[in-house]
C-alpha positions in Angstrom: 128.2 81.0 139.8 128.1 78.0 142.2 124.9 79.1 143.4 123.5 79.0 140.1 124.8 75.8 138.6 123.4 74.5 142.3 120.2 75.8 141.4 120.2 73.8 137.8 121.3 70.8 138.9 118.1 71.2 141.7 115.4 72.1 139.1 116.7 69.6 136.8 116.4 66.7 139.5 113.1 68.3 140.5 112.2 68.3 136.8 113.7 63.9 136.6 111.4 63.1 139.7 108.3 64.8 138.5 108.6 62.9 135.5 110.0 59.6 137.8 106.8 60.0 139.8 104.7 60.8 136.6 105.1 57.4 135.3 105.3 56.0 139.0 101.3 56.8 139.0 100.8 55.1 135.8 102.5 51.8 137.1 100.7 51.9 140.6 97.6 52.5 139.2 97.8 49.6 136.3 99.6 47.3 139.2 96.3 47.7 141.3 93.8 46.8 138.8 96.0 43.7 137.9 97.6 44.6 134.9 101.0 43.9 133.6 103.7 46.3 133.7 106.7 45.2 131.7 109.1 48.5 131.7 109.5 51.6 133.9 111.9 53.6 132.3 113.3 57.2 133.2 114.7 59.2 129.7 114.7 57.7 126.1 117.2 55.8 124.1 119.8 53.8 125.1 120.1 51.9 128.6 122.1 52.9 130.9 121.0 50.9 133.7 118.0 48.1 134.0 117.0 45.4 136.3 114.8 43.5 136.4 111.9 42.4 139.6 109.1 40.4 138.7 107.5 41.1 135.8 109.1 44.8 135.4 112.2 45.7 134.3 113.3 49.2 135.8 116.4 51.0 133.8 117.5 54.6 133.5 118.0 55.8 129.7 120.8 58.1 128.1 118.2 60.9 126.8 116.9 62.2 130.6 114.1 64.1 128.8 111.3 61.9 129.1 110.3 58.7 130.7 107.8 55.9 129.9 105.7 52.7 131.4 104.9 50.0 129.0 101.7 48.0 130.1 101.7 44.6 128.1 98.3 44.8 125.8 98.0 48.8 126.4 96.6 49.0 122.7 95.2 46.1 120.2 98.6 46.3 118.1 100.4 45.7 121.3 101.2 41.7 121.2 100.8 39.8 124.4 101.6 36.1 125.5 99.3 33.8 126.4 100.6 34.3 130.1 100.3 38.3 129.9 96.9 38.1 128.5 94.9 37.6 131.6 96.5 40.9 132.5 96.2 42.7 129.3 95.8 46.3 129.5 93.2 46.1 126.6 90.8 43.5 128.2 90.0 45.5 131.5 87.0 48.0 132.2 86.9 51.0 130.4 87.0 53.3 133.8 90.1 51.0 135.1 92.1 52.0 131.9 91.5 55.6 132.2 92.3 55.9 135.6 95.8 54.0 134.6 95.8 56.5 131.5 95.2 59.3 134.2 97.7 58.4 136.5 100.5 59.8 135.8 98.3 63.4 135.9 96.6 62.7 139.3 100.4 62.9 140.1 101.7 65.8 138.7 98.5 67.8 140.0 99.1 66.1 144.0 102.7 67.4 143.6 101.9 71.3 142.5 99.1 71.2 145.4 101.7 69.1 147.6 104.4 72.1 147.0 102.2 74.8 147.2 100.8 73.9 150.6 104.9 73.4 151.3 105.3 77.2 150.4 102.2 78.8 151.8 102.9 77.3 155.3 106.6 77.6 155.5 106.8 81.4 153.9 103.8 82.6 151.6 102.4 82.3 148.0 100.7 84.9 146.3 97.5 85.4 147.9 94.6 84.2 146.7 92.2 86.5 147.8 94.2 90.0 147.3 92.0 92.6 145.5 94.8 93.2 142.2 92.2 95.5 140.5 94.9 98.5 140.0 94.7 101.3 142.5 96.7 104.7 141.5 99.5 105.4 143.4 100.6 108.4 141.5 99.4 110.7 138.6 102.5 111.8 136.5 103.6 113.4 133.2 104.5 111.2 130.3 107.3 111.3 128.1 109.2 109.7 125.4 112.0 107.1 126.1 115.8 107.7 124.5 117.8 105.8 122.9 119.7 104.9 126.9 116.8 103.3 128.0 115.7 106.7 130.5 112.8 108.9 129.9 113.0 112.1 129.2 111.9 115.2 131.2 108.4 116.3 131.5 106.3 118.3 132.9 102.1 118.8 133.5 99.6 116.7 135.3 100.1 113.9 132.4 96.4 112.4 130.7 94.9 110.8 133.3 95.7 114.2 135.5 94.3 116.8 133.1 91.0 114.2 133.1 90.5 114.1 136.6 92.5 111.0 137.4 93.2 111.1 141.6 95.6 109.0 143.9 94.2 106.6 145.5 91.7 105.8 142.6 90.5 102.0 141.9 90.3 101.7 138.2 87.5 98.9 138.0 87.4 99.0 134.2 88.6 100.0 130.8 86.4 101.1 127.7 84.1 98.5 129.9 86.4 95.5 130.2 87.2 94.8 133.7 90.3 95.1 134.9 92.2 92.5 136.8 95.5 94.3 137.5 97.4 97.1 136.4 99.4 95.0 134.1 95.9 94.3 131.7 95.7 98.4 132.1 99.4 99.0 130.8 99.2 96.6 127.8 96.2 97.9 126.4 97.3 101.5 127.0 100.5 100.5 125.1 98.7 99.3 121.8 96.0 102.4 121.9 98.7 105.7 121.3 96.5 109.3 120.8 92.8 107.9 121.0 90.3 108.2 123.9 89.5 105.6 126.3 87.0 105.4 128.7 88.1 104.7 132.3 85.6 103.3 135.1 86.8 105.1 138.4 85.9 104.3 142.2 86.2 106.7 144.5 85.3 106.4 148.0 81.7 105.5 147.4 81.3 106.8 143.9 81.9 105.1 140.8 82.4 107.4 138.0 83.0 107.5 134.0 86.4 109.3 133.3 86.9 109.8 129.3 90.9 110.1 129.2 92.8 111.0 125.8 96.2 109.4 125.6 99.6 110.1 124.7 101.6 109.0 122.1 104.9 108.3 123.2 108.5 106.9 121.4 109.6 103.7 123.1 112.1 101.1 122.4 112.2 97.7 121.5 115.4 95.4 122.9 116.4 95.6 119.7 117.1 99.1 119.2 114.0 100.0 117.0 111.3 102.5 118.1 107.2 102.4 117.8 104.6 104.6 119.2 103.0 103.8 122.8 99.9 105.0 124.2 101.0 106.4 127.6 98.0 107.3 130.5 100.0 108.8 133.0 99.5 106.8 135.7 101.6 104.5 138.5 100.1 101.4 140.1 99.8 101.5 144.2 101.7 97.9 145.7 98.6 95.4 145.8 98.3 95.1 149.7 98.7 92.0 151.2 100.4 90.6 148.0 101.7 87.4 149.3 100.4 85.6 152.5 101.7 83.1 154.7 98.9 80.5 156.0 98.7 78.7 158.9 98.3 74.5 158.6 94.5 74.4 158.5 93.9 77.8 156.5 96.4 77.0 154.3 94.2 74.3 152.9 91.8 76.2 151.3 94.1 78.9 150.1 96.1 75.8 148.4 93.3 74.9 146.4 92.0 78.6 145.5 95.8 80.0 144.4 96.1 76.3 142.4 92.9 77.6 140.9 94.0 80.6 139.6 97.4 78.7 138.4 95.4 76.1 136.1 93.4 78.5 134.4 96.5 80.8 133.8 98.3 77.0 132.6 95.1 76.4 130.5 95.7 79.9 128.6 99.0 78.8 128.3 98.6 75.2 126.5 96.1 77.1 124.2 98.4 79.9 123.2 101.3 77.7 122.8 100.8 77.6 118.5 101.1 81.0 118.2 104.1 81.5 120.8 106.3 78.9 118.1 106.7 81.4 115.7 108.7 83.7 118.2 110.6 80.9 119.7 112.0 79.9 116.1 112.7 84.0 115.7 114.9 83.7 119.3 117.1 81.4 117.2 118.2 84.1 115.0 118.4 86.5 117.7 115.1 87.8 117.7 113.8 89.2 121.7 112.8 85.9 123.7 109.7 86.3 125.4 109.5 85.6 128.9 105.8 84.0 128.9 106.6 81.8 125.6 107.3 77.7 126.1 110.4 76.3 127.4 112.0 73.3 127.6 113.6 71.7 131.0 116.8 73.0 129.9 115.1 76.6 129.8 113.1 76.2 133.1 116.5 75.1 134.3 118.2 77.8 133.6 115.6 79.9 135.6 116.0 77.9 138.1 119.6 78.4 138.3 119.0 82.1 138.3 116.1 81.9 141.7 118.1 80.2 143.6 121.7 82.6 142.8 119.5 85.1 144.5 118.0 82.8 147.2 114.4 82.9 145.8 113.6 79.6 147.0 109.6 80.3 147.1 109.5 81.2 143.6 111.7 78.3 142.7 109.2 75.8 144.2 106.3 77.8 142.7 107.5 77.3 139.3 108.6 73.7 139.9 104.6 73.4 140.9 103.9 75.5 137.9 105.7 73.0 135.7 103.9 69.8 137.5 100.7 71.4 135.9 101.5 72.4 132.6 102.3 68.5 132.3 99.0 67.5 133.7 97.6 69.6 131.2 99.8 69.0 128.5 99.1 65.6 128.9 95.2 66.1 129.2 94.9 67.3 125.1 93.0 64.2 123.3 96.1 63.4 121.0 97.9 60.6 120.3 100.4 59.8 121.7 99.9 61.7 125.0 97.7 60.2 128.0 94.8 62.6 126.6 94.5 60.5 123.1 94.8 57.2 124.6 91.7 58.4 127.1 89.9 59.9 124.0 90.2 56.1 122.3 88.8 54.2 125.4 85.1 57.4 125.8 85.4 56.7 121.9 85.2 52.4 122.3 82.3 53.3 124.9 80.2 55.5 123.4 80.6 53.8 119.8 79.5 50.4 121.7 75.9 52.3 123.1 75.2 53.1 119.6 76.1 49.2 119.1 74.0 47.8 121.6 71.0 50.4 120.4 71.1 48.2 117.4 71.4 44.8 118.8 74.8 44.8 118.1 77.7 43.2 120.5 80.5 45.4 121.7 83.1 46.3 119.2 86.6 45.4 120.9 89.6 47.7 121.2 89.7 50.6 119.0 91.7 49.9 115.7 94.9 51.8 116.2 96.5 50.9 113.0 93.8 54.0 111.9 95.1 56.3 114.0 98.9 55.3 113.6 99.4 58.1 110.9 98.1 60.6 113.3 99.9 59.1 116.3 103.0 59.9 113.8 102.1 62.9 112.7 102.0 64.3 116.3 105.4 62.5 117.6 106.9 64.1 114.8 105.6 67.8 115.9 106.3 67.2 119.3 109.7 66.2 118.8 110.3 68.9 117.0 109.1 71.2 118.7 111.1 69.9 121.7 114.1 70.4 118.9 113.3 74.2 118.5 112.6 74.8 122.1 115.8 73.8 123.1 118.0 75.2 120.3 116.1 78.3 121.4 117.0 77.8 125.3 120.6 77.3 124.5 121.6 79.7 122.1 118.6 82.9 123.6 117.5 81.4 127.1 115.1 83.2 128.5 116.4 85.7 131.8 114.6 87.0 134.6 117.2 89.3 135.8 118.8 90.3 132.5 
């Protein structure tokens, strides 16, 4: 237990300086071009603590979840005195505000590549450049499931045997959808029961077409209930060379290729994150919690507790990093009031003022965000609650890896 309260005190630190260091690169950044920065604050709501140096006052608020920088004239509703005006947000060059407005994600993407290359030097990270098509490492029977959890007996070469199915087979497709892992080939197994499905089979040197009618198996759901599974008969082989550790100079590259592969999974992620609400609000009442559905810090916490109770340090730091790029995604989407929107304002003010200047016309000024105040509402509103459900969710059904 010590361990694991060690380990959510740690993430949740790791989560307060990611966001510390978040707004740190908004500051620097508007500090640099001349602006005026009148409050860094870490967490919401009431002050706990606050001084004040120069121009900035620094405090720590009551609500850790969160943080913020206010740059004096950051928007044209943001009133400024005739001393802060010279260094008005609002009156500098469009491509200095959005590398102020950008920031604070610069950071959080440095600090995922920053504690990647960490990992990959020091230990390993998943490699990279691992061939994770799925490779058979057995041909069995299938069966159904009881009600314990086990799998009944069985007997017989299973579907994949009776079609011709070998060891040592690399399954390259599916019904002609490559394959990426064994995983991809599971999951759409599991949703096909009794029909025939078309496998894409290297062997050696050959490539072959393998027609393979599944199962239809009983499984169980957490919950006790039972649905029919399409079941192929087949177990994966261990990818080889899984995870890698890199030397200083190789590691680079690998850094950049496995961060790769991270964003484009986080990009998935940000998109699916609608229709993943629907089974975070069914957690509440005790519904199965999905392991890939959103989170909030108290969650990723939580997990973090549990990796370092069983001394999984890599993977702690690997989600940490994970984390540091949902935000600099998050944070990417063009809506008010996150860093995206305010970006999406200043591309709007230039490209309405070419179609000005087309006409003869004189640039038009800061963008009028009294418009877009009932948006900018709307959206605070849905991402409050949202944080509201999430964390209900994470207290009462928290997500577990280890049961």
């Amino acid at each position: 237990m010590g361990a694991y309260l060690l380990g959510v005190l740690l993430f949740a630190l790791g989560i307060a300086v990611t966001i510390a260091l978040h707004e740190a690169g908004h500051m620097l950044t508007a500090r640099a071009f001349g602006m005026r920065v009148r409050r860094y604050f870490i967490g919401f709501g009431p002050t706990l603590f606050s001084r004040k140096k120069g121009h900035t006052e620094y405090g720590v608020a009551a609500v850790p979840f969160g943080g913020y920088c206010e740059i004096a004239g950051m928007t044209a509703l943001d009133e400024v005195t005739e001393e802060e005006a010279p260094h008005a947000m609002r009156t500098k060059p469009a491509w200095q505000r959005i590398v102020v407005l950008s920031g604070g994600v610069a950071v959080n993407l440095l600090l995922g590549l920053v504690v990647i290359y960490g990992v990959a030097v020091a230990s390993g990270i998943p490699n990279p450049y691992a061939d994770t098509r799925p490779v058979v490492g057995e041909v069995v029977c299938t069966s159904d499931q009881r009600a314990d959890g086990a799998l009944s007996e069985c007997s017989g070469a299973g579907p994949a045997g009776d079609a011709g199915v070998e060891e040592g087979d690399r399954i390259l497709a599916l019904n002609g959808e490559e394959l990426a892992d064994f995983h991809q080939l599971r999951d759409t197994v599991l949703e096909l029961p009794g029909e025939t499905v078309t496998l894409t089979v290297e062997r050696g040197e050959r490539v072959s077409e393998i027609p393979v009618e599944l199962d239809s198996v009983t499984r169980y759901t957490t919950s006790g209930d039972t649905y029919e599974a399409g079941s192929i008969g087949l177990a994966s082989s261990p990818v080889a060379d899984a995870v890698r550790q890199f030397g200083p100079v190789e590691a680079v590259p690998a850094t950049f290729a496995y961060t790769g592969q991270l964003l484009q999974a986080t990009v998935e992620g940000v998109l699916q994150l609608p229709a993943k609400i629907p089974g975070v609000v069914a957690a509440i009442f005790g519904a199965e919690r999905q392991m890939d559905g959103p989170m909030s810090v108290v969650g990723a916490s939580f997990i973090g507790g549990e990796l370092v109770e069983r001394s999984l340090w890599d993977s702690f730091w690997l989600m940490l990093a994970s984390l540091n790029f949902f935000l600099a995604l998050f944070n990417l989407l063009p809506l008010p009031p996150l860093d995206g929107g305010h970006i999406a304002v200043v591309i709007y003010e230039k490209i309405r003022d070419v179609f000005r200047r087309l006409r003869g016309q004189t640039p038009g000024g800061p963008a009028n965000y009294e418009k877009l105040m009932p948006v900018t509402i709307v959206m605070a509103a849905l991402l409050i609650s949202l944080g509201g459900v999430v964390l209900i969710a994470d207290v009462v059904n928290p997500v577990r890896l280890f049961g």
